[in-house]
PDBQT receptor file of N, H, CA, C and O in Angstrom, charges set to zero:
ATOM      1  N   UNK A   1       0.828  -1.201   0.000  1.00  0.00    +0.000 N 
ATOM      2  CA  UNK A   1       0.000   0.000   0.000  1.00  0.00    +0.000 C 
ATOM      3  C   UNK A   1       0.865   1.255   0.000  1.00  0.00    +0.000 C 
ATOM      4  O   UNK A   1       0.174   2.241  -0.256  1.00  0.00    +0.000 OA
ATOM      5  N   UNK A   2       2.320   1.583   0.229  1.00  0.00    +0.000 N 
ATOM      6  H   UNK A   2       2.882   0.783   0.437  1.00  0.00    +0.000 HD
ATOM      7  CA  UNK A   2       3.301   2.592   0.799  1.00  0.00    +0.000 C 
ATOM      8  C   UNK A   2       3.177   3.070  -0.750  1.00  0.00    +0.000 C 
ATOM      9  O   UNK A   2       2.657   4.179  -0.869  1.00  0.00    +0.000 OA
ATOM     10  N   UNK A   3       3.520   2.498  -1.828  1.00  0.00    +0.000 N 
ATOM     11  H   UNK A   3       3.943   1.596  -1.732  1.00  0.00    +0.000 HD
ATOM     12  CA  UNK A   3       3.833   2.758  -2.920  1.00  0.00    +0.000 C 
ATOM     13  C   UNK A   3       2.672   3.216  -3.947  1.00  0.00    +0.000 C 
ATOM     14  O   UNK A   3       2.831   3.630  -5.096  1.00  0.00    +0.000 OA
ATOM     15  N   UNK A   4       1.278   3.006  -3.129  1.00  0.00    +0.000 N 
ATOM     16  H   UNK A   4       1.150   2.669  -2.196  1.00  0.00    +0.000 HD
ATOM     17  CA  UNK A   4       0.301   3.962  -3.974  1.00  0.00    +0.000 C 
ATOM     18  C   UNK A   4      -0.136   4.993  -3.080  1.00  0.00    +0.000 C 
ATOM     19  O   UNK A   4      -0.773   5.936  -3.549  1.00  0.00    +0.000 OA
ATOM     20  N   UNK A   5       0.100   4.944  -1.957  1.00  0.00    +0.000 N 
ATOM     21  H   UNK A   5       0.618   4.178  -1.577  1.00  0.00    +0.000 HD
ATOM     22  CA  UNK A   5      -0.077   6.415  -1.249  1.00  0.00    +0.000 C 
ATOM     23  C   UNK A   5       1.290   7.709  -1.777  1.00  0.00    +0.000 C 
ATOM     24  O   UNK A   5       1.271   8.935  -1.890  1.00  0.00    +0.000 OA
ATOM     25  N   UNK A   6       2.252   6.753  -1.967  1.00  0.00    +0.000 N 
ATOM     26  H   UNK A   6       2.267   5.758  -1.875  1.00  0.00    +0.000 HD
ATOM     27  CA  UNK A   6       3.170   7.938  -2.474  1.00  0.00    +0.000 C 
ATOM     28  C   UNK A   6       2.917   8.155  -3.931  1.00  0.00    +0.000 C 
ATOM     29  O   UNK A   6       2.965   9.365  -4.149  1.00  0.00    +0.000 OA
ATOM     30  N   UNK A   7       2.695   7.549  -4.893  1.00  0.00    +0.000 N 
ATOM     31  H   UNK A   7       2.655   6.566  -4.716  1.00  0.00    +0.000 HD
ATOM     32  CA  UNK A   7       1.611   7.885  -6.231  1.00  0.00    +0.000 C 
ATOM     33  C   UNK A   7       0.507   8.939  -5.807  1.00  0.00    +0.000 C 
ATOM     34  O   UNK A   7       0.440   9.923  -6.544  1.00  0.00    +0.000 OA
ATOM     35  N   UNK A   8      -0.008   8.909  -5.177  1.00  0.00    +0.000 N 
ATOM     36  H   UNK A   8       0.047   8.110  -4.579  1.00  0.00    +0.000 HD
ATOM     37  CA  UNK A   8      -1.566  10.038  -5.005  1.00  0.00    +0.000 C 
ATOM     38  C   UNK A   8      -1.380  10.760  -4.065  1.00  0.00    +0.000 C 
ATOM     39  O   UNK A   8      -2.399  11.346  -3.702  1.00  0.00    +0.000 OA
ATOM     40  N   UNK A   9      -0.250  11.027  -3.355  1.00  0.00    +0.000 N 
ATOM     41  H   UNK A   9       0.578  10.550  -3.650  1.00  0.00    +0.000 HD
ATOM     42  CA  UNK A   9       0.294  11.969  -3.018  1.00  0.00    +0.000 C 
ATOM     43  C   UNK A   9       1.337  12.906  -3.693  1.00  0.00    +0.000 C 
ATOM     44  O   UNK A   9       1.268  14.060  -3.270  1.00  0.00    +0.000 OA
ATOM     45  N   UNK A  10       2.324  12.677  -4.679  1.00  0.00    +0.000 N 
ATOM     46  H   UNK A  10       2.380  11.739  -5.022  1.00  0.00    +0.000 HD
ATOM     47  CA  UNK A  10       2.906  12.881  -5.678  1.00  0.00    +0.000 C 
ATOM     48  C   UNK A  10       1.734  13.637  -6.852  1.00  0.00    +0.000 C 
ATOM     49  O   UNK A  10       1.993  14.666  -7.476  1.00  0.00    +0.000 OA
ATOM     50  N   UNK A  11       0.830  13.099  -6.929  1.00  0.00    +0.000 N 
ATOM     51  H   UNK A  11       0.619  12.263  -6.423  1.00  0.00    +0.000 HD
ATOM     52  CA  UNK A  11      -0.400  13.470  -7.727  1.00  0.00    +0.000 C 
ATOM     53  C   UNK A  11      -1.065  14.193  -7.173  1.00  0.00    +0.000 C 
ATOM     54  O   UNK A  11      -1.865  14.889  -7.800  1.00  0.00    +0.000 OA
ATOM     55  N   UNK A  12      -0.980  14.246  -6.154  1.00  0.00    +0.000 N 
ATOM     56  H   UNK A  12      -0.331  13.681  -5.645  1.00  0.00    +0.000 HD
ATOM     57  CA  UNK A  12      -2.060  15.379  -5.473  1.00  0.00    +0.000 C 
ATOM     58  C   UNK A  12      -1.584  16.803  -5.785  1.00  0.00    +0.000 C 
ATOM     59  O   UNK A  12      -2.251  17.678  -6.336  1.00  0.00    +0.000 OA
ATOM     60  N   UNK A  13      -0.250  16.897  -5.317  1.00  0.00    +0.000 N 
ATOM     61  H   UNK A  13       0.291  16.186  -4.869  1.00  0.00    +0.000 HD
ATOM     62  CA  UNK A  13       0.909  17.730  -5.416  1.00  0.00    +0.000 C 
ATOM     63  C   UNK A  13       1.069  18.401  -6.934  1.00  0.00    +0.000 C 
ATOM     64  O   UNK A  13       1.250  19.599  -7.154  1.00  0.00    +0.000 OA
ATOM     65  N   UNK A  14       0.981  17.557  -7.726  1.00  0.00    +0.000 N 
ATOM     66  H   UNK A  14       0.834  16.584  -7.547  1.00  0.00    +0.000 HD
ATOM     67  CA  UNK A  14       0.780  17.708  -9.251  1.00  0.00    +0.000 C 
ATOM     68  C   UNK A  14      -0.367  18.613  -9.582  1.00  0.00    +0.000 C 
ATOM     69  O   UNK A  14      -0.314  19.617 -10.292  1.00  0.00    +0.000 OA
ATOM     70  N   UNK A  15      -1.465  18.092  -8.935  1.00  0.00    +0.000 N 
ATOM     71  H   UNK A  15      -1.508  17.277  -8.357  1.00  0.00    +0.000 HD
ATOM     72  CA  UNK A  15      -2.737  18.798  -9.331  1.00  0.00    +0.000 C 
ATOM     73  C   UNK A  15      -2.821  20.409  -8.514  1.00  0.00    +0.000 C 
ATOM     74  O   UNK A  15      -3.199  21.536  -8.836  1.00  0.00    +0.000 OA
ATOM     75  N   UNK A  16      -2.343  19.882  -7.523  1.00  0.00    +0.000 N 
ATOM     76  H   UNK A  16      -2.035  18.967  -7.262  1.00  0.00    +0.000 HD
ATOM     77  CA  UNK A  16      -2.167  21.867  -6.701  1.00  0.00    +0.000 C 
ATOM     78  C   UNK A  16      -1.495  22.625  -7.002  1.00  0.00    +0.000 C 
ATOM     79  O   UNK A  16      -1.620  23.796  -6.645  1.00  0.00    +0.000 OA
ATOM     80  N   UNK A  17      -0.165  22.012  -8.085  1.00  0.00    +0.000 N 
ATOM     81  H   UNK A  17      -0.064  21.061  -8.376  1.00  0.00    +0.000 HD
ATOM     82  CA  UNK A  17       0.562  23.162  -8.937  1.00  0.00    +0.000 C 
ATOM     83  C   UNK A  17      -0.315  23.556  -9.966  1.00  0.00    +0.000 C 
ATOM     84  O   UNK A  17      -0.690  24.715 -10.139  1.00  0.00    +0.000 OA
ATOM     85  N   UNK A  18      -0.623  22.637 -10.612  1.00  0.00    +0.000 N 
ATOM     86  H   UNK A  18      -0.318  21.695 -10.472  1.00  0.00    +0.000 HD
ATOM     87  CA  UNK A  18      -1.510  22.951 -11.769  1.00  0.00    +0.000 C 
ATOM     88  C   UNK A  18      -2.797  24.277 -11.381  1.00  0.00    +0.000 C 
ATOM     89  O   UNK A  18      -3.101  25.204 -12.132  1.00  0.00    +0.000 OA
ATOM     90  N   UNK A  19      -3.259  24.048 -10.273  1.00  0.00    +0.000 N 
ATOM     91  H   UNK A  19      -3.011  23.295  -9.663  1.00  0.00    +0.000 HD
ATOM     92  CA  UNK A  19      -4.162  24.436  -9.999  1.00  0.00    +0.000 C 
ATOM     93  C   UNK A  19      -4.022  25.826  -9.526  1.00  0.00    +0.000 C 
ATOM     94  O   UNK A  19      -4.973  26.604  -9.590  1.00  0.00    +0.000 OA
ATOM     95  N   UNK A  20      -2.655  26.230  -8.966  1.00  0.00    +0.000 N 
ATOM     96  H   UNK A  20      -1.883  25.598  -8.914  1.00  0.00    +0.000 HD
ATOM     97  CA  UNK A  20      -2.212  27.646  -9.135  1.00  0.00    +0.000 C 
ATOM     98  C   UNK A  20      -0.793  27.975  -9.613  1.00  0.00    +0.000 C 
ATOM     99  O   UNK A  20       0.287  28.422  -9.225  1.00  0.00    +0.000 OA
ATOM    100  N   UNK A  21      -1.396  27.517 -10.623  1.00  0.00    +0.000 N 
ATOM    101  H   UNK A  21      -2.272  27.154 -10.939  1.00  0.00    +0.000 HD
ATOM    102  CA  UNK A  21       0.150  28.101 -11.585  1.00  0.00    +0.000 C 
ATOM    103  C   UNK A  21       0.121  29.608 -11.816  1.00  0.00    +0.000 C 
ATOM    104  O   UNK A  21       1.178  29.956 -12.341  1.00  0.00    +0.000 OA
ATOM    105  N   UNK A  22      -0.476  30.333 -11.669  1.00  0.00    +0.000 N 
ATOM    106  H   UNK A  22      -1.334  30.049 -11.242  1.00  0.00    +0.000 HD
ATOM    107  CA  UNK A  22      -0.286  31.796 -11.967  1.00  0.00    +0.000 C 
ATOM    108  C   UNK A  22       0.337  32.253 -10.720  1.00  0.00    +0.000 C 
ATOM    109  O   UNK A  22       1.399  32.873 -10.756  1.00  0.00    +0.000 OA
ATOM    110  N   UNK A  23      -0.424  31.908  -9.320  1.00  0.00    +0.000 N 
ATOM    111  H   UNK A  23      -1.287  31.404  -9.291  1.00  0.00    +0.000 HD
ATOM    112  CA  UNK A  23       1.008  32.516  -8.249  1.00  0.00    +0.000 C 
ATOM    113  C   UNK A  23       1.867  32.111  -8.581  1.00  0.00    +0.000 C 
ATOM    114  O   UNK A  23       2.627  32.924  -9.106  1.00  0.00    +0.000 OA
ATOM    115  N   UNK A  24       2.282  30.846  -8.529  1.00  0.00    +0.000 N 
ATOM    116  H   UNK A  24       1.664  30.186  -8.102  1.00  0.00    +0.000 HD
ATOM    117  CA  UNK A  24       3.512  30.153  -8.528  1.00  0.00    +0.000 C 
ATOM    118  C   UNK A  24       4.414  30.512  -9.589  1.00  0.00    +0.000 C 
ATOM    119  O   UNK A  24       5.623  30.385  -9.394  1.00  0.00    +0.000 OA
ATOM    120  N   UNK A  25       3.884  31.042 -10.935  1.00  0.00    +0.000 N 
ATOM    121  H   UNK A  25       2.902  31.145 -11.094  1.00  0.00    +0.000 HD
ATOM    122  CA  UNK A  25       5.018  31.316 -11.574  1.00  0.00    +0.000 C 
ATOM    123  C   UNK A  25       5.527  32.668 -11.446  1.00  0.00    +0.000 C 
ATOM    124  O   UNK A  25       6.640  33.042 -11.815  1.00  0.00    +0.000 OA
ATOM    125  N   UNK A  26       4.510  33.465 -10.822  1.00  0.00    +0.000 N 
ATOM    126  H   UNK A  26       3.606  33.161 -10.522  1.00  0.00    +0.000 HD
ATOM    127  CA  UNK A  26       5.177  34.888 -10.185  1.00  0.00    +0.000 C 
ATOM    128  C   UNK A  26       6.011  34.849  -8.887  1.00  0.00    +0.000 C 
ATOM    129  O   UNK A  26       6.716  35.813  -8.591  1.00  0.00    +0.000 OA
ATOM    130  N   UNK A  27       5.943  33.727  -8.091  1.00  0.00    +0.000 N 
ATOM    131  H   UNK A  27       5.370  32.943  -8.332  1.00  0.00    +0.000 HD
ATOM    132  CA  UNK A  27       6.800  33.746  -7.022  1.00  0.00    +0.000 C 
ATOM    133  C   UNK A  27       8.113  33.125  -7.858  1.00  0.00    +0.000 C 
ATOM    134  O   UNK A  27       9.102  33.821  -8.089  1.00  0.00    +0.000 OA
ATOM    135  N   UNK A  28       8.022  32.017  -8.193  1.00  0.00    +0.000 N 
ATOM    136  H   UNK A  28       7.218  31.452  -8.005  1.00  0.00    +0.000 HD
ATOM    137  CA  UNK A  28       9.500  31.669  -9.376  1.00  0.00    +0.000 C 
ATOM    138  C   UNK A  28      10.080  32.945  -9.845  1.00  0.00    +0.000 C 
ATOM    139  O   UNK A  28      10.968  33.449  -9.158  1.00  0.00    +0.000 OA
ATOM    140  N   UNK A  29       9.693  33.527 -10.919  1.00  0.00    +0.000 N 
ATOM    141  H   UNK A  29       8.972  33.117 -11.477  1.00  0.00    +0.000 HD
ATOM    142  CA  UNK A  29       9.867  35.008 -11.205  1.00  0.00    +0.000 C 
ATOM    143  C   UNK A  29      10.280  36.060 -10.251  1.00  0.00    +0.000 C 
ATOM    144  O   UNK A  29      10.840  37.108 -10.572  1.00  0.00    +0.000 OA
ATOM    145  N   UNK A  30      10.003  35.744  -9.212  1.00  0.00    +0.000 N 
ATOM    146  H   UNK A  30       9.548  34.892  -8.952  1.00  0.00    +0.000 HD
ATOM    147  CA  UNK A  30      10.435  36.877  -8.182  1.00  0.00    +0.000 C 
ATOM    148  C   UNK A  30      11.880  36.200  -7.650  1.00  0.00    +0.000 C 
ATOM    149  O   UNK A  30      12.768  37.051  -7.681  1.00  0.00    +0.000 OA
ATOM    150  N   UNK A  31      12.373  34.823  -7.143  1.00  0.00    +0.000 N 
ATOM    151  H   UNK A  31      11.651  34.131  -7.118  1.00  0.00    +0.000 HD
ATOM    152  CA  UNK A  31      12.860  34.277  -6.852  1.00  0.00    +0.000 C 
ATOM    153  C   UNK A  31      14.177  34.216  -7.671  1.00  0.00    +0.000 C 
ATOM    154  O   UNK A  31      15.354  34.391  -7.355  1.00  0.00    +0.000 OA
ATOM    155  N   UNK A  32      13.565  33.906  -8.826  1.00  0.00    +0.000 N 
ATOM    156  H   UNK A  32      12.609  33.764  -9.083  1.00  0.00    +0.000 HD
ATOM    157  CA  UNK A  32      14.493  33.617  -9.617  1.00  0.00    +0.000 C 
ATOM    158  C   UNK A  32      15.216  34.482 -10.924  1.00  0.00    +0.000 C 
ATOM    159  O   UNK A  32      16.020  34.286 -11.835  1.00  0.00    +0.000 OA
ATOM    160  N   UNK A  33      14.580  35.288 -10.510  1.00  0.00    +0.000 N 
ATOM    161  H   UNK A  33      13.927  35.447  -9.770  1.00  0.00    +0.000 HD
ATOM    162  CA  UNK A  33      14.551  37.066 -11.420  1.00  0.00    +0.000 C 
ATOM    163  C   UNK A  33      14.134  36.431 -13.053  1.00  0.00    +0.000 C 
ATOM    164  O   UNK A  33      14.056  35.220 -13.260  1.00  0.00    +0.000 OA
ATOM    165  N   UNK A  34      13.912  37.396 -14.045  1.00  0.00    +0.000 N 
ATOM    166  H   UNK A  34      13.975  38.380 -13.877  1.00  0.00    +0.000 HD
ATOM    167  CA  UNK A  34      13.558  36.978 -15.206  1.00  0.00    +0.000 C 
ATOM    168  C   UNK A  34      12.050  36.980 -15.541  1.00  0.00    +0.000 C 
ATOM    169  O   UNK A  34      11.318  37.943 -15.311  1.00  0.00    +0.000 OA
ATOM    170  N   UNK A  35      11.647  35.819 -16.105  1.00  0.00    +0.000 N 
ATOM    171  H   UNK A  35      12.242  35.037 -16.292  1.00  0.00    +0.000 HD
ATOM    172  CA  UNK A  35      10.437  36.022 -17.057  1.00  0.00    +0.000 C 
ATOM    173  C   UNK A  35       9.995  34.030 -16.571  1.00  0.00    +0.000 C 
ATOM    174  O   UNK A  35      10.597  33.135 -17.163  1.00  0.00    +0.000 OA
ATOM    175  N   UNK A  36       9.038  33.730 -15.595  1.00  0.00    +0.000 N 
ATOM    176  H   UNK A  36       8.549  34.457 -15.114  1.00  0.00    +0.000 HD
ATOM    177  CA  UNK A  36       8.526  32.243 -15.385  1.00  0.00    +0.000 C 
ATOM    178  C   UNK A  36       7.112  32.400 -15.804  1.00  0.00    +0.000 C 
ATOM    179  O   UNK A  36       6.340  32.862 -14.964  1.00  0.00    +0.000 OA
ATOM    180  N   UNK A  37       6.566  32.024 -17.206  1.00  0.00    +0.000 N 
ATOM    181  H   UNK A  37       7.193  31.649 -17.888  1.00  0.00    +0.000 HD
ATOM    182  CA  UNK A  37       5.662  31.835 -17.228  1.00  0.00    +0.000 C 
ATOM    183  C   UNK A  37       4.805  30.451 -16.650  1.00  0.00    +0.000 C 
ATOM    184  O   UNK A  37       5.338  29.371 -16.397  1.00  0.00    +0.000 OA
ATOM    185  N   UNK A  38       3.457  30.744 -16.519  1.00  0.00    +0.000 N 
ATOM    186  H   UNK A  38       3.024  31.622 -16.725  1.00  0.00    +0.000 HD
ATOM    187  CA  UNK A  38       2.833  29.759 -15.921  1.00  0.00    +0.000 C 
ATOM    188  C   UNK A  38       2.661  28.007 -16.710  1.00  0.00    +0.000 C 
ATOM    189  O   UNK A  38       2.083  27.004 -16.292  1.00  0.00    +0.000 OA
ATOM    190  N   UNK A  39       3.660  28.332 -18.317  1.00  0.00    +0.000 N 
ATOM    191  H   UNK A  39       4.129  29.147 -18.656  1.00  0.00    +0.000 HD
ATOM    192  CA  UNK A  39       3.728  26.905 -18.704  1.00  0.00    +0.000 C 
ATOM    193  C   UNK A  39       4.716  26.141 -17.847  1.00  0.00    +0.000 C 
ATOM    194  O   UNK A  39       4.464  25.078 -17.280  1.00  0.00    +0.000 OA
ATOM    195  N   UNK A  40       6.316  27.048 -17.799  1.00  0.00    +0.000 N 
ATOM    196  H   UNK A  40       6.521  27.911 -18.260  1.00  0.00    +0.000 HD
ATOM    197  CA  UNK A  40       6.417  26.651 -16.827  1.00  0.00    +0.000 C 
ATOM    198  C   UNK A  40       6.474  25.647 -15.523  1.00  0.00    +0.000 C 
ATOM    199  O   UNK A  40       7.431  24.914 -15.269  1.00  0.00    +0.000 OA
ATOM    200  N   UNK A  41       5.297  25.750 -14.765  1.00  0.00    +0.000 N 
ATOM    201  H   UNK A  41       4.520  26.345 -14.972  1.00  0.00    +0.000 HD
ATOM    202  CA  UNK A  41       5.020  25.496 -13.801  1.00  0.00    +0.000 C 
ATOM    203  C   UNK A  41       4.115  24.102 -14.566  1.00  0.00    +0.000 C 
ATOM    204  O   UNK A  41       4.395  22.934 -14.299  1.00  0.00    +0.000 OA
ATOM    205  N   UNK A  42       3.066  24.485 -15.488  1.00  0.00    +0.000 N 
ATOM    206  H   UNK A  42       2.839  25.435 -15.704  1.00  0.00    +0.000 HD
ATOM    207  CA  UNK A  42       2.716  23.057 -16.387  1.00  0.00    +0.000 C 
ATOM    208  C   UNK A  42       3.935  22.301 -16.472  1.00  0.00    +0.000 C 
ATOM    209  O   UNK A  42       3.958  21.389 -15.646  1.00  0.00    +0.000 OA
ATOM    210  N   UNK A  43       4.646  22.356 -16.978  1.00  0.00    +0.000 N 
ATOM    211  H   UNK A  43       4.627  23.098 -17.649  1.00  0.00    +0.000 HD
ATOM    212  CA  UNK A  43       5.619  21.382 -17.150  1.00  0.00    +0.000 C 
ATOM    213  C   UNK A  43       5.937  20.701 -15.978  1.00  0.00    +0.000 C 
ATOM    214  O   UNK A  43       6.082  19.479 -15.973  1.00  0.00    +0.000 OA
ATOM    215  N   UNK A  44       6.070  21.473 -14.871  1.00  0.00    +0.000 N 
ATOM    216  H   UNK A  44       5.951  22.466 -14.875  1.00  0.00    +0.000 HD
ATOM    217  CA  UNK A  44       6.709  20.914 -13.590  1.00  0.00    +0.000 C 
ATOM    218  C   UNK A  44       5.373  20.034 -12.667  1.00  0.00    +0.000 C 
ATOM    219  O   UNK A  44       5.614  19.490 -11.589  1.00  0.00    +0.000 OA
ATOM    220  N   UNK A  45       3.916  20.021 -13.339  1.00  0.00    +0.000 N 
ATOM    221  H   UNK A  45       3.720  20.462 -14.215  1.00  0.00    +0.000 HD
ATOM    222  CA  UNK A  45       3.186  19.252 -12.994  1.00  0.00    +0.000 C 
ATOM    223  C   UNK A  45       3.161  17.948 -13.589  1.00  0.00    +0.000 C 
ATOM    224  O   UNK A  45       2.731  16.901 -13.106  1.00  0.00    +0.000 OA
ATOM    225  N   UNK A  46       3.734  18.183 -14.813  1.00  0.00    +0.000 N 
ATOM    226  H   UNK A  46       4.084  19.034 -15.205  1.00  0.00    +0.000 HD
ATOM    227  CA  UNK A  46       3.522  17.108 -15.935  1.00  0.00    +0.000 C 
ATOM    228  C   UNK A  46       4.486  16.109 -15.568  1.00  0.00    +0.000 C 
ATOM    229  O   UNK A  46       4.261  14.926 -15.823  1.00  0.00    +0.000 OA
ATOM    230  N   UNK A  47       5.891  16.596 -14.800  1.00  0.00    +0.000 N 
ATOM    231  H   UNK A  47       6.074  17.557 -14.592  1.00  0.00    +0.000 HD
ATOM    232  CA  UNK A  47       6.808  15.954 -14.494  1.00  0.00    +0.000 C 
ATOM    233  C   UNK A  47       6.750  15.158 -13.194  1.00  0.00    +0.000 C 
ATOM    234  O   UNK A  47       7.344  14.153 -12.804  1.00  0.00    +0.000 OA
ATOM    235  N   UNK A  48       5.569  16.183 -12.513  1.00  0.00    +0.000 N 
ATOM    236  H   UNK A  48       5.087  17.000 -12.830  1.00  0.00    +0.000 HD
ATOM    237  CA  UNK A  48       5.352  14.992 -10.772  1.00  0.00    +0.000 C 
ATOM    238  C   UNK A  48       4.320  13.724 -11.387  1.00  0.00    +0.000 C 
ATOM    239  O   UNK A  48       4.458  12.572 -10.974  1.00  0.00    +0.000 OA
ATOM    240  N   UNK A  49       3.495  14.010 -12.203  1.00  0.00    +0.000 N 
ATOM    241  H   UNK A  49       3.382  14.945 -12.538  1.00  0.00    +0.000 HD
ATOM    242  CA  UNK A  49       2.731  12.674 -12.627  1.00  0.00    +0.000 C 
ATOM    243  C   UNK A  49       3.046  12.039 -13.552  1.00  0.00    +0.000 C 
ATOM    244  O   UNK A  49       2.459  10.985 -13.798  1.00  0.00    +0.000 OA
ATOM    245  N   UNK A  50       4.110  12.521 -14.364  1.00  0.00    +0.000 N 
ATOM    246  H   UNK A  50       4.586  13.377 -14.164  1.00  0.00    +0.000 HD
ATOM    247  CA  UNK A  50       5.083  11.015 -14.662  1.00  0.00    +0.000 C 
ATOM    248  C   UNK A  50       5.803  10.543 -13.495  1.00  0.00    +0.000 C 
ATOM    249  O   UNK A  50       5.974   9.324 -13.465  1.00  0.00    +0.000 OA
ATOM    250  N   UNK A  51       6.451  11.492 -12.138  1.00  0.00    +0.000 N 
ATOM    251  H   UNK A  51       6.312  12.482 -12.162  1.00  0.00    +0.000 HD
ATOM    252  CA  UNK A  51       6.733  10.400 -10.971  1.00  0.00    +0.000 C 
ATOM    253  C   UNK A  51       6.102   9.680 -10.560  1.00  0.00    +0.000 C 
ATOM    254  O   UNK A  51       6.482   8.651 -10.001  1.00  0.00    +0.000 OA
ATOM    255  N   UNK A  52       4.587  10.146 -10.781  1.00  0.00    +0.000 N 
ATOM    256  H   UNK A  52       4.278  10.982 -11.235  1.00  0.00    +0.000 HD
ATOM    257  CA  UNK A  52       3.650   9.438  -9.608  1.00  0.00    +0.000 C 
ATOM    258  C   UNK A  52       3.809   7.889 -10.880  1.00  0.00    +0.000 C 
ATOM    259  O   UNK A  52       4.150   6.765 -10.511  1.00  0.00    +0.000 OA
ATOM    260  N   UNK A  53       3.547   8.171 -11.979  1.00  0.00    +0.000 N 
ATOM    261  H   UNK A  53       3.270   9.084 -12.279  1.00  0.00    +0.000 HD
ATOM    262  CA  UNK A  53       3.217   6.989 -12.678  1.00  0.00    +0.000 C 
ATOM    263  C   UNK A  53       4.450   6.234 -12.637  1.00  0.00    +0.000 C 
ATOM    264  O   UNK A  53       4.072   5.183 -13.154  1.00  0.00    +0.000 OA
ATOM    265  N   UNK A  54       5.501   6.096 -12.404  1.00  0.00    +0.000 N 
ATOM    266  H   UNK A  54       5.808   6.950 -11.985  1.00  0.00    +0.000 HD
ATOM    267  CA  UNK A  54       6.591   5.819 -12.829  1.00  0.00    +0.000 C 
ATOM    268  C   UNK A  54       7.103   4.814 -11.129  1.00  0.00    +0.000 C 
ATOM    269  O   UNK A  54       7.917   3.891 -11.113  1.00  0.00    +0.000 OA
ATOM    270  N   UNK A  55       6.332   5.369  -9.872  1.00  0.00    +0.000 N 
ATOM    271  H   UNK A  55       5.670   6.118  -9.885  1.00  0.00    +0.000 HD
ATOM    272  CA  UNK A  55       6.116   4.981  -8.834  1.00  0.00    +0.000 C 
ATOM    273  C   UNK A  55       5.143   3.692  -8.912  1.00  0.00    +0.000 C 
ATOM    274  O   UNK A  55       5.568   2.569  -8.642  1.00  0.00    +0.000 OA
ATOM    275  N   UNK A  56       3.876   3.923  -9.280  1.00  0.00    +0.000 N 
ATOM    276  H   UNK A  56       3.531   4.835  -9.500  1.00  0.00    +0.000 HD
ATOM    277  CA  UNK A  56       3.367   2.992  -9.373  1.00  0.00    +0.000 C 
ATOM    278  C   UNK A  56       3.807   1.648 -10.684  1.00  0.00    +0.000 C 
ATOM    279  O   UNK A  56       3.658   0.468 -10.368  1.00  0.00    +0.000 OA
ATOM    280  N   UNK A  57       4.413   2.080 -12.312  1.00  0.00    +0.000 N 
ATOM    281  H   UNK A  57       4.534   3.038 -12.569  1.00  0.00    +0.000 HD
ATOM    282  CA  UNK A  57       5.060   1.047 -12.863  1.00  0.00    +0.000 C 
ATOM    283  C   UNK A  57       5.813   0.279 -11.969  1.00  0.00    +0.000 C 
ATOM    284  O   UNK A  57       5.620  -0.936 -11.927  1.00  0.00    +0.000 OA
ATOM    285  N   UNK A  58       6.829   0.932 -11.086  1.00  0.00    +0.000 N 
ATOM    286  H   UNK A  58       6.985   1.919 -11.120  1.00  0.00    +0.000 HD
ATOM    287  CA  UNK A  58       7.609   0.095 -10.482  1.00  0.00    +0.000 C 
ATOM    288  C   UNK A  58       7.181  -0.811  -9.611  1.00  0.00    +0.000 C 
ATOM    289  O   UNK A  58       7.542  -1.985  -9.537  1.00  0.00    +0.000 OA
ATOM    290  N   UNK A  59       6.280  -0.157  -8.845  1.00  0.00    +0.000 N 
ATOM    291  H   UNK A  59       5.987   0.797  -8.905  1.00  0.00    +0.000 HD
ATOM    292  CA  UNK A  59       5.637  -0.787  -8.353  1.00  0.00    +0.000 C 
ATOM    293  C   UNK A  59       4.975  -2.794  -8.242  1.00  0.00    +0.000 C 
ATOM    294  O   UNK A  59       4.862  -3.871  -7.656  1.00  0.00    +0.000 OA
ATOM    295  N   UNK A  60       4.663  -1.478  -9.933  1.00  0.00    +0.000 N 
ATOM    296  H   UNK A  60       4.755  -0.603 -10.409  1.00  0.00    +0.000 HD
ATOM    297  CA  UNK A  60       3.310  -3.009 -10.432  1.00  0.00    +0.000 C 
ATOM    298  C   UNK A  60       4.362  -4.116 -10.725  1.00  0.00    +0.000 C 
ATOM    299  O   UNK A  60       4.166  -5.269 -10.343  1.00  0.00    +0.000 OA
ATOM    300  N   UNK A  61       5.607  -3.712 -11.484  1.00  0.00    +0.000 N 
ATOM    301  H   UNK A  61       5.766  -2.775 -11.794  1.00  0.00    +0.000 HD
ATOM    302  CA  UNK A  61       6.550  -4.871 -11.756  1.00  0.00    +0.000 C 
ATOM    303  C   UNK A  61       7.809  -5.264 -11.081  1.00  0.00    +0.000 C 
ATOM    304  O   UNK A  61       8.848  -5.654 -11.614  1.00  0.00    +0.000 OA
ATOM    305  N   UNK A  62       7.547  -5.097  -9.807  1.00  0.00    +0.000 N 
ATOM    306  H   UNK A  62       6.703  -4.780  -9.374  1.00  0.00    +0.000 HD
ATOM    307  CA  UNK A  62       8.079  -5.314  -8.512  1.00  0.00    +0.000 C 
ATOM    308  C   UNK A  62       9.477  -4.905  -8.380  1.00  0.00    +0.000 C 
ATOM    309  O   UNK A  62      10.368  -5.472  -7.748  1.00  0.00    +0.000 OA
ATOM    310  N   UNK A  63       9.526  -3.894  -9.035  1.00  0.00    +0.000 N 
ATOM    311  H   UNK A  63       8.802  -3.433  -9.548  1.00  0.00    +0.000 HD
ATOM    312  CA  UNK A  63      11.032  -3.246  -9.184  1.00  0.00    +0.000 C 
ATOM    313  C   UNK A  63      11.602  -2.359  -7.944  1.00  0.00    +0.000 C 
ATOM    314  O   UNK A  63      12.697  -1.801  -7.871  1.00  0.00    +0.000 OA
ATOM    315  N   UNK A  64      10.439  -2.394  -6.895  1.00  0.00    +0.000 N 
ATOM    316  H   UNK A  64       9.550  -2.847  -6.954  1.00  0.00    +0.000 HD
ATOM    317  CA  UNK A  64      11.165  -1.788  -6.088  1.00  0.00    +0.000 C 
ATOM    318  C   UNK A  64      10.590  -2.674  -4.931  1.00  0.00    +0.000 C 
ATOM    319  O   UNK A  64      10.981  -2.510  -3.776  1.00  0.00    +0.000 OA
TER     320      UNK A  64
């Protein structure tokens, strides 16, 4: 069970960036000086739910 709670938690995480990507890419932007648009921050959701999926592959084929 450890290994799909950290999937849908990983995913959860995914979906709350997604879900305010417009702060978040103005705090990046502030942080990080320059120009962070809110794709951005898409990308960096797109990348926790290939972890989450990539958690559960391993999972399923007992790789971890």
């Amino acid at each position: 069970m450890g290994p799909w709670l950290v999937a849908a938690f990983i995913a959860l995480v995914a979906v709350l960036i997604f879900a305010r990507r417009r702060p978040l890419a103005q705090m990046q932007a502030m942080v990080l000086g320059g120009s962070v648009v809110p794709g951005c921050v898409v990308a960096e959701a797109v990348a926790l739910l290939v972890a989450a999926a990539a958690v559960v592959l391993a999972h399923l084929y007992e790789l971890v």
